[in-house]
C-alpha positions in Angstrom: 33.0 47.4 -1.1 35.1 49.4 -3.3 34.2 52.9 -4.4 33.8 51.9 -8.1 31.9 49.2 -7.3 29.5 50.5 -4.6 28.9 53.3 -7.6 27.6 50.7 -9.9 25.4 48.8 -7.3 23.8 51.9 -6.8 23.3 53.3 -10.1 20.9 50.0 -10.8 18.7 50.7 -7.6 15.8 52.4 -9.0 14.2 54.9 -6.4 10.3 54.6 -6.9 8.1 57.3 -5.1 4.5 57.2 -4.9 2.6 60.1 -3.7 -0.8 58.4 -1.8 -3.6 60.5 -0.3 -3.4 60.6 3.5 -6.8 58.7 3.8 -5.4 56.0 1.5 -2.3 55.5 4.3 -4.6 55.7 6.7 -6.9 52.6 5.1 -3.5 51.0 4.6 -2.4 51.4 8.2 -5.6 49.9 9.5 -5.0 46.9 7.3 -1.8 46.0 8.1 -2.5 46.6 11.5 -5.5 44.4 11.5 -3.6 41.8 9.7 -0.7 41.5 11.9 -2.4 41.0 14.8 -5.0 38.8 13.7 -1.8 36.6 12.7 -0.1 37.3 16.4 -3.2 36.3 18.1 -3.9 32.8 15.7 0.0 31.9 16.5 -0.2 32.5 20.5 -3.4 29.9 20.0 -2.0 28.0 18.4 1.0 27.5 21.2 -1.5 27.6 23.6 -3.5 24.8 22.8 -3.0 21.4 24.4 -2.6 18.5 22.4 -5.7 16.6 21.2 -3.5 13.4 21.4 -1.1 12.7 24.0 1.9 9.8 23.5 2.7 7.8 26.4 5.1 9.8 27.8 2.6 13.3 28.0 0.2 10.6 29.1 1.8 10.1 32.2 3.1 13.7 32.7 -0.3 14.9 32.3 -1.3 12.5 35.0 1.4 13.2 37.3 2.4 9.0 37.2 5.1 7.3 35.9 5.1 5.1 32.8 5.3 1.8 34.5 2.2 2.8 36.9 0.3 3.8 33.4 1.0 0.7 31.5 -0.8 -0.9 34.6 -4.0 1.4 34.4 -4.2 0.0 30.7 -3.9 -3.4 31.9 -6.5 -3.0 34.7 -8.9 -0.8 31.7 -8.5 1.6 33.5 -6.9 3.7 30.4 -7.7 2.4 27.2 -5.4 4.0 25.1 -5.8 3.9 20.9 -3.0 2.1 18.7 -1.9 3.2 15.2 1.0 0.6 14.1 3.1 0.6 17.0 2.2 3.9 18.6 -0.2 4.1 21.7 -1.7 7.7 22.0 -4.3 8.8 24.3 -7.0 11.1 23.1 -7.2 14.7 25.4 -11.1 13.6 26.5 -9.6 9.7 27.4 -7.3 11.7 29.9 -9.9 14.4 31.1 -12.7 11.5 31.8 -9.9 9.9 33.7 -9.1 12.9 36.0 -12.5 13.9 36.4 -13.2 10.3 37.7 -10.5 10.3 40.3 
């Protein structure tokens, strides 16, 4: 940036200082502090959490089969999936009652 210009940029920058008591920081510290990590820990929940619904294909990895040998435990009723349109999911306690029953 040129001299001239780089002169005019910073004549409109406005420096703004605010003299705070040290136990204001401080209150202000805690609060951010508190704040971010409450916000850290929510996220990592959040990507921790398993799905409540599964598709077809996390069906089957869940299970440790392959899609053919699922599409036969719905035939058998085995796995009774739920359809919405053409989707068919499998509710997280559909798949736990299965495991639990092997």
């Amino acid at each position: 940036m040129p001299w001239q210009l780089k002169q005019k940029h910073m004549e409109n920058l406005i420096n703004l200082r605010i003299e705070l008591p040290q136990e204001v920081i401080n209150k202000l510290e805690l609060v951010i502090i508190e704040t971010v990590t409450k916000t850290i820990k929510a996220h990592v929940d959040n990507i921790r959490e398993e799905p409540k619904i599964y598709t077809r294909k996390e069906a089957a990895q869940a299970l440790r089969i392959t899609l053919p040998t699922l599409r036969q435990y719905e035939i058998q009723g085995r796995l009774i999936p739920k359809r919405s349109g053409r989707r068919v999911l499998y509710p997280k306690h559909i798949i736990e009652h299965f495991i639990g029953a092997l």
